[in-house]
CHARMM-style PDB file with segment names, atoms N, HN, CA, C and O in Angstrom:
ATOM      1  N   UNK     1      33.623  -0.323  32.959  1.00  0.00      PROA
ATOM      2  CA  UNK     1      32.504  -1.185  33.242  1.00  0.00      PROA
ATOM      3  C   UNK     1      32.159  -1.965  31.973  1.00  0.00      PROA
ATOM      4  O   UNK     1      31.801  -1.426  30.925  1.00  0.00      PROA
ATOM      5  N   UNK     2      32.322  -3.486  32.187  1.00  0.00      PROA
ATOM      6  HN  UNK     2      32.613  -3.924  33.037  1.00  0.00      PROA
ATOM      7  CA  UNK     2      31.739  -3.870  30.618  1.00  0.00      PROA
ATOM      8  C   UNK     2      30.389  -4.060  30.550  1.00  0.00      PROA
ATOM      9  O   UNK     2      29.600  -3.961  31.489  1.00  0.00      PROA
ATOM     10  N   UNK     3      30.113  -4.369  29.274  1.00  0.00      PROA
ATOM     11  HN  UNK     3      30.754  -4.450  28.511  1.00  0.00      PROA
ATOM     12  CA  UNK     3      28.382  -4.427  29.036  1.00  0.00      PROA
ATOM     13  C   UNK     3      28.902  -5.300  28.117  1.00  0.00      PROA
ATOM     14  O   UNK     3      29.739  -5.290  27.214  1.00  0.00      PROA
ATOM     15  N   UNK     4      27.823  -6.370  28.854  1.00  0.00      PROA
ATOM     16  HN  UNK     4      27.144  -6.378  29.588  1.00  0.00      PROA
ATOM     17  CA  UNK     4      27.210  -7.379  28.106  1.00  0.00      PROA
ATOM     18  C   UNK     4      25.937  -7.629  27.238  1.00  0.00      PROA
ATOM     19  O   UNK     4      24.862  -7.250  27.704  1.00  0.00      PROA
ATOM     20  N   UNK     5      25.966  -8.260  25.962  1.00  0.00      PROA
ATOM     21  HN  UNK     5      26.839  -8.568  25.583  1.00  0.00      PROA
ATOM     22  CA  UNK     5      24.900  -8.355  24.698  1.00  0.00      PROA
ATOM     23  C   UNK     5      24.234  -9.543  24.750  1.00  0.00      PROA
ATOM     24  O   UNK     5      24.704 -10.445  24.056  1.00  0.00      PROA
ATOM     25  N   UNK     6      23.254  -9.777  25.399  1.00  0.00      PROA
ATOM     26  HN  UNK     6      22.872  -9.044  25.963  1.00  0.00      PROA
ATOM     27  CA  UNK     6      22.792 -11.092  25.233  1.00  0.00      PROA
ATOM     28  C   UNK     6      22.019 -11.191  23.688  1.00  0.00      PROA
ATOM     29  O   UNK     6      20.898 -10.714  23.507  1.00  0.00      PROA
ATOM     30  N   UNK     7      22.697 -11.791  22.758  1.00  0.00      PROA
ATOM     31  HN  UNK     7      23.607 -12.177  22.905  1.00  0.00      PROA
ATOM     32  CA  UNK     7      22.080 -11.996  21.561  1.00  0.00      PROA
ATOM     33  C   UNK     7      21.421 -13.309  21.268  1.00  0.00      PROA
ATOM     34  O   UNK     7      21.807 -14.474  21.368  1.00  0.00      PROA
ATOM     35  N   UNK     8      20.453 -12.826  20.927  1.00  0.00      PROA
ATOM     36  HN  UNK     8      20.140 -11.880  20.846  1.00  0.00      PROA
ATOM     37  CA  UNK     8      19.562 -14.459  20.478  1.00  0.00      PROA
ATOM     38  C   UNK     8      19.590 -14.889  19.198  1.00  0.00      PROA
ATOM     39  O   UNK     8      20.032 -13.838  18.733  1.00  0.00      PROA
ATOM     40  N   UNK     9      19.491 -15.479  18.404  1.00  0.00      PROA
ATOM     41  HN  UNK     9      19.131 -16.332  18.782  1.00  0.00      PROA
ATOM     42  CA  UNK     9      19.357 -15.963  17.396  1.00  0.00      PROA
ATOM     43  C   UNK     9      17.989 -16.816  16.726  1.00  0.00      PROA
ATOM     44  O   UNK     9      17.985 -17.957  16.263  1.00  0.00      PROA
ATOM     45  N   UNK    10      17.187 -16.136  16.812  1.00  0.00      PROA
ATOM     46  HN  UNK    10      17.191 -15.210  17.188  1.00  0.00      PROA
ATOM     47  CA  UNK    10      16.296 -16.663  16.749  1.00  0.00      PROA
ATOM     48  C   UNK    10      15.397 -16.257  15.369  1.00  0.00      PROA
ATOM     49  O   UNK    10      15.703 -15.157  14.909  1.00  0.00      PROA
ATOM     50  N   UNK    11      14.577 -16.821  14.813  1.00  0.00      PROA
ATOM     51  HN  UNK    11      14.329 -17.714  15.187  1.00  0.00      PROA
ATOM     52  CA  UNK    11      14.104 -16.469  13.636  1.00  0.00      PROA
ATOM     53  C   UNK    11      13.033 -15.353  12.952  1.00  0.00      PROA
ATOM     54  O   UNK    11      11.958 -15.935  13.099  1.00  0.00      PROA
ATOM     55  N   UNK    12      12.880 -14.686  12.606  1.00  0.00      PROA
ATOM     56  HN  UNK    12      13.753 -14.214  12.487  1.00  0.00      PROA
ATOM     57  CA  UNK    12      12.136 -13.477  12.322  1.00  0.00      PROA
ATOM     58  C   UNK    12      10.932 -13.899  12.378  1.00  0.00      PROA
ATOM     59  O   UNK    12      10.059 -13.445  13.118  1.00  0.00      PROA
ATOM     60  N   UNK    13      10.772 -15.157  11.279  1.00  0.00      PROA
ATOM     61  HN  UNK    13      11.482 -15.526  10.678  1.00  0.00      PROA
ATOM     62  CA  UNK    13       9.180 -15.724  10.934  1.00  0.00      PROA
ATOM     63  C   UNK    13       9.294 -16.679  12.209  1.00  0.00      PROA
ATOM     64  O   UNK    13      10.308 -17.376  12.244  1.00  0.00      PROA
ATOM     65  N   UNK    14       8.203 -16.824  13.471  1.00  0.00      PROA
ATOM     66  HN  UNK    14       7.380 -16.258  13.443  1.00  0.00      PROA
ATOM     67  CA  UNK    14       8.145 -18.523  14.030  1.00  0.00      PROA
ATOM     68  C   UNK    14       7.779 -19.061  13.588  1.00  0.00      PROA
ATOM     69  O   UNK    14       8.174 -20.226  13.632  1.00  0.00      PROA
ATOM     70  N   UNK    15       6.559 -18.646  12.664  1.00  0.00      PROA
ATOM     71  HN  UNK    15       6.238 -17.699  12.628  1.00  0.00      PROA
ATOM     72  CA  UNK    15       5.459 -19.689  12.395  1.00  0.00      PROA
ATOM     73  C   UNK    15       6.140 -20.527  11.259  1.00  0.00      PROA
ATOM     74  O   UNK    15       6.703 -19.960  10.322  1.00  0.00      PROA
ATOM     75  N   UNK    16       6.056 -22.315  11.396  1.00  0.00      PROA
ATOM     76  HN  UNK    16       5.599 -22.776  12.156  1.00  0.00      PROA
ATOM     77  CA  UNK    16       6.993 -22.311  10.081  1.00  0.00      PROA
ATOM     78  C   UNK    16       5.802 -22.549   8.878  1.00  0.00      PROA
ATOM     79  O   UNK    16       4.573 -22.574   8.816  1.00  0.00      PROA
ATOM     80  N   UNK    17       6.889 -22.696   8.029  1.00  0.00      PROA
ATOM     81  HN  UNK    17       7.888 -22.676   8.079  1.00  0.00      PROA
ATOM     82  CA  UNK    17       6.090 -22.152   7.037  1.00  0.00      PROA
ATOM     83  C   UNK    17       5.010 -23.430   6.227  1.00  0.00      PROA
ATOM     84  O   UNK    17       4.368 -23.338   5.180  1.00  0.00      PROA
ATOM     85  N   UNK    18       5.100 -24.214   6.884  1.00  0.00      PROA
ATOM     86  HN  UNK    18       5.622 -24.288   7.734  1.00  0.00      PROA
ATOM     87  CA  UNK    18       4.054 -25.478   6.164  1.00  0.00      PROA
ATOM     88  C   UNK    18       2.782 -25.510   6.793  1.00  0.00      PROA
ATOM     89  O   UNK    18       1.789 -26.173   6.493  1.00  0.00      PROA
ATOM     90  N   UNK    19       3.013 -24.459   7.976  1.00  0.00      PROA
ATOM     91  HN  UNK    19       3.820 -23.921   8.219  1.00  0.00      PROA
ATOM     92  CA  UNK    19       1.304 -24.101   8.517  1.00  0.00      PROA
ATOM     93  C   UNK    19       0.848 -22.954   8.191  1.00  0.00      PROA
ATOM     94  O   UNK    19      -0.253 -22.704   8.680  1.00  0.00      PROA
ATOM     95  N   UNK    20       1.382 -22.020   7.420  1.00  0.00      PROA
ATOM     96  HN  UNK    20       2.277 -22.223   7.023  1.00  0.00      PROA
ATOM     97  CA  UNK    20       1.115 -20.685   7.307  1.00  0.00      PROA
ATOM     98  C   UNK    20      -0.019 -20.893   6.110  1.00  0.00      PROA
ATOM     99  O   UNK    20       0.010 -21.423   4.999  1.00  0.00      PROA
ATOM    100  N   UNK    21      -1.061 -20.188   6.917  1.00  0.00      PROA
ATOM    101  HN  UNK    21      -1.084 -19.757   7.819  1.00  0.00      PROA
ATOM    102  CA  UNK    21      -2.258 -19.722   5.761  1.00  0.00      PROA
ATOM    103  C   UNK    21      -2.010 -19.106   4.385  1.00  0.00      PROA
ATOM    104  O   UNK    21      -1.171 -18.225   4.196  1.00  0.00      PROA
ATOM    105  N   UNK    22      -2.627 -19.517   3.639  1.00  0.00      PROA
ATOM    106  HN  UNK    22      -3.307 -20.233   3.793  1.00  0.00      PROA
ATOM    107  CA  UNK    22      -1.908 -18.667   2.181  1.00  0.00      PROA
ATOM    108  C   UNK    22      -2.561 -17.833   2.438  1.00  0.00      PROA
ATOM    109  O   UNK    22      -3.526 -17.972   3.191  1.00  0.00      PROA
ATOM    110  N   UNK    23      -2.163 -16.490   1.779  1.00  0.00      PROA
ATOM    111  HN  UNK    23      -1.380 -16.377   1.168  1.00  0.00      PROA
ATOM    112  CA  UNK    23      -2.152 -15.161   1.835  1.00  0.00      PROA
ATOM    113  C   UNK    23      -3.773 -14.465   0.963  1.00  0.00      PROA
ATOM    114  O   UNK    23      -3.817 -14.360  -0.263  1.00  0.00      PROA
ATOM    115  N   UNK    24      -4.526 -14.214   1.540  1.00  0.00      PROA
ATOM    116  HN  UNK    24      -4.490 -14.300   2.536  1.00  0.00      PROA
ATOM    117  CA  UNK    24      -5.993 -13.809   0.561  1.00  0.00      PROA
ATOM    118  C   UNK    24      -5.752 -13.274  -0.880  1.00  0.00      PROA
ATOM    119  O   UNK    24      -4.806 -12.489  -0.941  1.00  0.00      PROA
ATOM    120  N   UNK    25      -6.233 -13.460  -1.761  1.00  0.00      PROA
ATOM    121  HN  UNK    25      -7.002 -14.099  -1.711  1.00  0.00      PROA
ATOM    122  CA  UNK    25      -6.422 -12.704  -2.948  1.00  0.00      PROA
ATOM    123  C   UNK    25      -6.224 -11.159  -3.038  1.00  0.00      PROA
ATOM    124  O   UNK    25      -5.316 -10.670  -3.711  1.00  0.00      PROA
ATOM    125  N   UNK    26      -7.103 -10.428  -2.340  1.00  0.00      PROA
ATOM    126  HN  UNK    26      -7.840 -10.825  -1.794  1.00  0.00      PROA
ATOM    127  CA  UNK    26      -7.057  -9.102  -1.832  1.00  0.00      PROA
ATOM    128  C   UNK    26      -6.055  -8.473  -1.078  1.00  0.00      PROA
ATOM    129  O   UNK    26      -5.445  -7.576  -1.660  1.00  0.00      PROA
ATOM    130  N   UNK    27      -5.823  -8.661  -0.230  1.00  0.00      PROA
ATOM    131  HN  UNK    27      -6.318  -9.389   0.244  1.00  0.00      PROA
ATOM    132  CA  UNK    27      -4.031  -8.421   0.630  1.00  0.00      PROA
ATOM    133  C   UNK    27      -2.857  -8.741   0.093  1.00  0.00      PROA
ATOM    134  O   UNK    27      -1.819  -8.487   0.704  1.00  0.00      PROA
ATOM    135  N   UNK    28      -2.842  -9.704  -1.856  1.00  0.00      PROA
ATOM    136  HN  UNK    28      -3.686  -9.910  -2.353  1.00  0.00      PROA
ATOM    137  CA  UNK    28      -1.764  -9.439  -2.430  1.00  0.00      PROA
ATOM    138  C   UNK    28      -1.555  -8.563  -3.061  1.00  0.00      PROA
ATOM    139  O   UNK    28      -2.365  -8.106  -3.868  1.00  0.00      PROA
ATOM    140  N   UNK    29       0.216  -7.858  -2.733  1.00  0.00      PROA
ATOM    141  HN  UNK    29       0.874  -8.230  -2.077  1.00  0.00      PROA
ATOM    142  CA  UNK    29       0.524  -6.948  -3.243  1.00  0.00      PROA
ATOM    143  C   UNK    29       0.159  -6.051  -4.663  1.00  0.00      PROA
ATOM    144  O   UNK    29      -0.321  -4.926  -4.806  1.00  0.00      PROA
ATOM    145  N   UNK    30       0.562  -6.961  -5.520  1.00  0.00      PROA
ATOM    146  HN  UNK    30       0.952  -7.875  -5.404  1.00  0.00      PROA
ATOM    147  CA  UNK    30       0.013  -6.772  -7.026  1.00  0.00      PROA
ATOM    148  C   UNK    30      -1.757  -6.247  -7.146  1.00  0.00      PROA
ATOM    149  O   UNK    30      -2.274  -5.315  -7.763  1.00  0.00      PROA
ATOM    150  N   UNK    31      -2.283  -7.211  -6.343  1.00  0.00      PROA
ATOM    151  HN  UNK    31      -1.864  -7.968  -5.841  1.00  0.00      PROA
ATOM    152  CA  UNK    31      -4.006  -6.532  -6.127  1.00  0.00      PROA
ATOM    153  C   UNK    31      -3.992  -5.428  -5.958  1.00  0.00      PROA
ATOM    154  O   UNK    31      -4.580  -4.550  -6.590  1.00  0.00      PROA
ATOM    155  N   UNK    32      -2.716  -5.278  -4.301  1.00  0.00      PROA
ATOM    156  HN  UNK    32      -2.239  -5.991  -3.788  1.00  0.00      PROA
ATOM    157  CA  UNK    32      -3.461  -3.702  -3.189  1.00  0.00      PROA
ATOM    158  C   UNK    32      -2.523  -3.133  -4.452  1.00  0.00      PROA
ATOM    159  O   UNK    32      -3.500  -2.725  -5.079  1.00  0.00      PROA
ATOM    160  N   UNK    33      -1.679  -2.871  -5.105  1.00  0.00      PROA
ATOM    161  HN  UNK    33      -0.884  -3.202  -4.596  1.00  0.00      PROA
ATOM    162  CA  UNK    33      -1.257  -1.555  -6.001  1.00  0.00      PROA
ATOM    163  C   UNK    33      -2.450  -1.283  -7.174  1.00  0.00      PROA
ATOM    164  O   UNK    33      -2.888  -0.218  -7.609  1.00  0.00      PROA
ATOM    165  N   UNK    34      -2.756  -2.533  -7.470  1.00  0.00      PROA
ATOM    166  HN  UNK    34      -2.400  -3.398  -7.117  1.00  0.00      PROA
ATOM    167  CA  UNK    34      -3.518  -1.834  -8.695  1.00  0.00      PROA
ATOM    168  C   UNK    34      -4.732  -1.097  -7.660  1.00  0.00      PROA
ATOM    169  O   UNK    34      -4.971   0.073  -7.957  1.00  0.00      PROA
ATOM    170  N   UNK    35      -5.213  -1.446  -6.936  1.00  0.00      PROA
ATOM    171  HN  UNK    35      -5.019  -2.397  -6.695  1.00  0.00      PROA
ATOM    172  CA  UNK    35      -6.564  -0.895  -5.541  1.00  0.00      PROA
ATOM    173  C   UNK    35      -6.059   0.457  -5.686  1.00  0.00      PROA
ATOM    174  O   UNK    35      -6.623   1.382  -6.269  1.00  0.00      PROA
ATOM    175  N   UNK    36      -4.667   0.480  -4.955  1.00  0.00      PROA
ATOM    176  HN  UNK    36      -4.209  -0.272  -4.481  1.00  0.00      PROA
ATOM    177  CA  UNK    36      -4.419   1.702  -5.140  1.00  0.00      PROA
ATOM    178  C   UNK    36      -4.342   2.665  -6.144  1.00  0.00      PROA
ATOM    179  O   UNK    36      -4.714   3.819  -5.932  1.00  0.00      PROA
ATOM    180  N   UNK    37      -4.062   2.438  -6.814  1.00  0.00      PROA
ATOM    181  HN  UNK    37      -3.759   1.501  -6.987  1.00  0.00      PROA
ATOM    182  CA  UNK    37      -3.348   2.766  -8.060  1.00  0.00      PROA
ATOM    183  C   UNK    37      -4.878   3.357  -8.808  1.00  0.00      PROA
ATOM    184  O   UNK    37      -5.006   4.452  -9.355  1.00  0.00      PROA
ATOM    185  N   UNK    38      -5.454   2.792  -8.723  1.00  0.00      PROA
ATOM    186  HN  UNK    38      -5.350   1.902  -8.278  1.00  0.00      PROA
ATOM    187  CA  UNK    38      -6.921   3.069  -9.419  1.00  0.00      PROA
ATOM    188  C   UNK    38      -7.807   3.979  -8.169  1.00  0.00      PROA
ATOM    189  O   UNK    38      -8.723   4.717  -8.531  1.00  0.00      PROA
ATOM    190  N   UNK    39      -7.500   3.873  -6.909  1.00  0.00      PROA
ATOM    191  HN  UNK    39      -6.755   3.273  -6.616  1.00  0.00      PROA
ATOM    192  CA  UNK    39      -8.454   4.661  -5.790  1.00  0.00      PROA
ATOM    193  C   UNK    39      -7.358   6.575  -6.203  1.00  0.00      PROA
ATOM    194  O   UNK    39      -7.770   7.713  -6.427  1.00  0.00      PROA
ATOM    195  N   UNK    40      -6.313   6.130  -6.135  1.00  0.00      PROA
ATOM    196  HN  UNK    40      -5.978   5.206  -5.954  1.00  0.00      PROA
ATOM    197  CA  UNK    40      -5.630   7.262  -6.707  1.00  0.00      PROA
ATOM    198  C   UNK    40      -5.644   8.167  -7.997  1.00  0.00      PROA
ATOM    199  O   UNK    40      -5.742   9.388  -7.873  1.00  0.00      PROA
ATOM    200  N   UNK    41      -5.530   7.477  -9.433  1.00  0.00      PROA
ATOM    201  HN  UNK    41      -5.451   6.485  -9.533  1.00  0.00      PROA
ATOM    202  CA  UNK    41      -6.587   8.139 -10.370  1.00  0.00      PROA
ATOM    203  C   UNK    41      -8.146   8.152 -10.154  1.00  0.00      PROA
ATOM    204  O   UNK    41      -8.786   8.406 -11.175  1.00  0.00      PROA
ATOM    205  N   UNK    42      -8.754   7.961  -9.190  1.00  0.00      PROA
ATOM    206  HN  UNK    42      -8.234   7.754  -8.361  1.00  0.00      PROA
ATOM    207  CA  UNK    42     -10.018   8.202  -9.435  1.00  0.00      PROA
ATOM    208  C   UNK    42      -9.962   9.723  -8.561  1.00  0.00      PROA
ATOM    209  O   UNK    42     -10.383  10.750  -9.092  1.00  0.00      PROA
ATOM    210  N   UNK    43      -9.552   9.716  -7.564  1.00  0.00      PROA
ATOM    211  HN  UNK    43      -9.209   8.882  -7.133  1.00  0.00      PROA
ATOM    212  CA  UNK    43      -8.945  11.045  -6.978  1.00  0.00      PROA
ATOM    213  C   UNK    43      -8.883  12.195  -7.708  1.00  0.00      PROA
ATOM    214  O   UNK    43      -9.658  13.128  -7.916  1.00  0.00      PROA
ATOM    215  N   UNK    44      -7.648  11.874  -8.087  1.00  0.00      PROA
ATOM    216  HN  UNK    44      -7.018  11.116  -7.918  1.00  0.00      PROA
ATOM    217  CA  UNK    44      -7.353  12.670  -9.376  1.00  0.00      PROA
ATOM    218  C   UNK    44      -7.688  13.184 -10.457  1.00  0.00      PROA
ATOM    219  O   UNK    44      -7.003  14.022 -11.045  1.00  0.00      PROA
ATOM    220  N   UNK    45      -8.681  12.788 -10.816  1.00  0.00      PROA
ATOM    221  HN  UNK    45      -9.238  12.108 -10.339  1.00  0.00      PROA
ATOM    222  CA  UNK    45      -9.443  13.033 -11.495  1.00  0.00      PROA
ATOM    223  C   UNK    45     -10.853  13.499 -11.221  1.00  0.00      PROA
ATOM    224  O   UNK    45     -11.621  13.833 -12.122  1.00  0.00      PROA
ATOM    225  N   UNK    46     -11.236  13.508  -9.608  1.00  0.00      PROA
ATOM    226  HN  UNK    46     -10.612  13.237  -8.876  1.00  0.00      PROA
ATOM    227  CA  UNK    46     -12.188  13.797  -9.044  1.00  0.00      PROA
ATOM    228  C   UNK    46     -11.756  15.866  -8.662  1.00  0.00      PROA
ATOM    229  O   UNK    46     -12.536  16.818  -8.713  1.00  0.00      PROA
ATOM    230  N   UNK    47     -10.751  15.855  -8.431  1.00  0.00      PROA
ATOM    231  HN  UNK    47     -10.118  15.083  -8.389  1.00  0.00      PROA
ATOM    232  CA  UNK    47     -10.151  16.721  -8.309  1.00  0.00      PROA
ATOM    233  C   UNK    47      -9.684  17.691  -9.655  1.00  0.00      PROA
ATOM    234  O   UNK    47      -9.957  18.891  -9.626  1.00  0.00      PROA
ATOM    235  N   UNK    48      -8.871  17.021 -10.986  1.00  0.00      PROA
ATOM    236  HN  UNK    48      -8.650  16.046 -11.010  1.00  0.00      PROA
ATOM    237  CA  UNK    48      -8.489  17.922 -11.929  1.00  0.00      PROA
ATOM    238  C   UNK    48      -9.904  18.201 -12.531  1.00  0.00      PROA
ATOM    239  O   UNK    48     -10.404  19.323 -12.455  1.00  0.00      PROA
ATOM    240  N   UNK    49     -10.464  17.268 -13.062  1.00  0.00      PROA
ATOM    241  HN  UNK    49     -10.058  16.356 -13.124  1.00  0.00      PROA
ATOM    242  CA  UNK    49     -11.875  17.527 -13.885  1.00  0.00      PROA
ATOM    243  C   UNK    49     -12.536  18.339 -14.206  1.00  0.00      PROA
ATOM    244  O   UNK    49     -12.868  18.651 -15.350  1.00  0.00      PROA
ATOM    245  N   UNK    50     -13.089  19.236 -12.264  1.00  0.00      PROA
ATOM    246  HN  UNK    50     -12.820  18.983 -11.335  1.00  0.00      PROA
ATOM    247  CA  UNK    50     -13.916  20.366 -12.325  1.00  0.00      PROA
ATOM    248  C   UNK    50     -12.700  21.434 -12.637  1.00  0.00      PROA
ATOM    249  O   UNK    50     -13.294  22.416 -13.083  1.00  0.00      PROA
ATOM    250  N   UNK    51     -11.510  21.681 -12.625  1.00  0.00      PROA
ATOM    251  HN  UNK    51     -11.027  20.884 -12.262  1.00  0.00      PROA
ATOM    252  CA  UNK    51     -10.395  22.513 -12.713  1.00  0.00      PROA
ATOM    253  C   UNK    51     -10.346  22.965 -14.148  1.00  0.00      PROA
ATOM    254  O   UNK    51     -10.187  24.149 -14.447  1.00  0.00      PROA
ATOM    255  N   UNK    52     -10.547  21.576 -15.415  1.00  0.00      PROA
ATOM    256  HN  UNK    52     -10.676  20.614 -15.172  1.00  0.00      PROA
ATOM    257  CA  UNK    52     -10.758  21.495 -16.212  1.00  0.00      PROA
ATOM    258  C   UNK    52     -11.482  22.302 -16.931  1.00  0.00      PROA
ATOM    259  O   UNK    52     -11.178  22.907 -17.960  1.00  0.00      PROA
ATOM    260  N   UNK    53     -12.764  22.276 -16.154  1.00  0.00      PROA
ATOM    261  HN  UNK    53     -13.010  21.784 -15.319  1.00  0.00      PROA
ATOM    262  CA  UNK    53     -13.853  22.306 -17.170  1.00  0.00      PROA
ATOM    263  C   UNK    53     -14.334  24.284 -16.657  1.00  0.00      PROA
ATOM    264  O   UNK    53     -15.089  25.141 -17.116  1.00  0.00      PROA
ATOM    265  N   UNK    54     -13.171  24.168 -15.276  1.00  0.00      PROA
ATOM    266  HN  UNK    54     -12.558  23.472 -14.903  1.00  0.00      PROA
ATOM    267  CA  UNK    54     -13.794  25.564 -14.502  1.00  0.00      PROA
ATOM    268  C   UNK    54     -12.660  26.492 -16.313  1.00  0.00      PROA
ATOM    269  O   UNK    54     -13.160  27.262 -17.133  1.00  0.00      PROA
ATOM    270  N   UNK    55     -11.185  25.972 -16.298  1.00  0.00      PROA
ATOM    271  HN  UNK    55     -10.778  25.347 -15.632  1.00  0.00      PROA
ATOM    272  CA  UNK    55     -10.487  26.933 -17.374  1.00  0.00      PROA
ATOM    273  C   UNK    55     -11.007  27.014 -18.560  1.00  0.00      PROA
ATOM    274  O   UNK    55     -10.940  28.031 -19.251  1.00  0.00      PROA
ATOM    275  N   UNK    56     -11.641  25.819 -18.943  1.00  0.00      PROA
ATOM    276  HN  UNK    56     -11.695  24.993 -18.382  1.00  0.00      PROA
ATOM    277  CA  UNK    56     -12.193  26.252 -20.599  1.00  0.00      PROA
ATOM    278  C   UNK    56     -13.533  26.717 -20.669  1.00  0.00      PROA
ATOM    279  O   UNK    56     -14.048  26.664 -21.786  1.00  0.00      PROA
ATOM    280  N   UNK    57     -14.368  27.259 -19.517  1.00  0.00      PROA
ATOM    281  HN  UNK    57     -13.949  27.302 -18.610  1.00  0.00      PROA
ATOM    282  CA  UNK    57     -15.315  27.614 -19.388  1.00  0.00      PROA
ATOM    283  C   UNK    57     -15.220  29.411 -19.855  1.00  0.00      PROA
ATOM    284  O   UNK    57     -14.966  30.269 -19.009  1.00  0.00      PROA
ATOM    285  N   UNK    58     -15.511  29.785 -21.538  1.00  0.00      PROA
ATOM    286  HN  UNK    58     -15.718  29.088 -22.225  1.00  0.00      PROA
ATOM    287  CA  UNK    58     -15.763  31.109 -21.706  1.00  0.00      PROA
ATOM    288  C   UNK    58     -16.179  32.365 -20.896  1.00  0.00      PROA
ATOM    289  O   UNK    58     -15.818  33.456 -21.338  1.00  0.00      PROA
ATOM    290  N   UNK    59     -17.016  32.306 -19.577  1.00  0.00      PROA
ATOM    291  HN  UNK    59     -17.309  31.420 -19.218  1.00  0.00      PROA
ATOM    292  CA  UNK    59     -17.921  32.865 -18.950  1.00  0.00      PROA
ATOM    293  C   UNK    59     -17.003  33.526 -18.169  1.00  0.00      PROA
ATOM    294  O   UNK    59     -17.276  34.719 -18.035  1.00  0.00      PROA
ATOM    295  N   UNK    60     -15.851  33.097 -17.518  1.00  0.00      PROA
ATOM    296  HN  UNK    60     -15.630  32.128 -17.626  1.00  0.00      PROA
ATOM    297  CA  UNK    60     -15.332  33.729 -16.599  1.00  0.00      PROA
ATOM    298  C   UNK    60     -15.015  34.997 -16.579  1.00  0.00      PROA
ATOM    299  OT1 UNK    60     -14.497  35.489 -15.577  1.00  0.00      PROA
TER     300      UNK     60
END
């Protein structure tokens, strides 16, 4: 039995590109990593800190 592939060729992006909205300030990459990048050490540090301060604490 054969099988047939109907392949299209058609383009990934439609929209072309001389109407495309430029891209916000905030939703560029380089922005969202540092966003991240900084929501992640703040984490991290929300987290090691008291860990910190629980080991060098004499009392235990």
């Amino acid at each position: 039995m054969p099988h047939t592939i109907a392949a299209t060729h058609e383009s990934m992006n439609t929209a072309p590109t001389e109407q495309e909205k430029p891209i916000p300030f905030i939703r560029q990459r380089p922005v969202r990593l540092i966003i991240y990048a900084g929501l992640g050490l703040f984490v991290l540090i929300m987290v090691i800190w008291p860990l910190i301060a629980q080991l060098m604490d004499p009392v235990c």
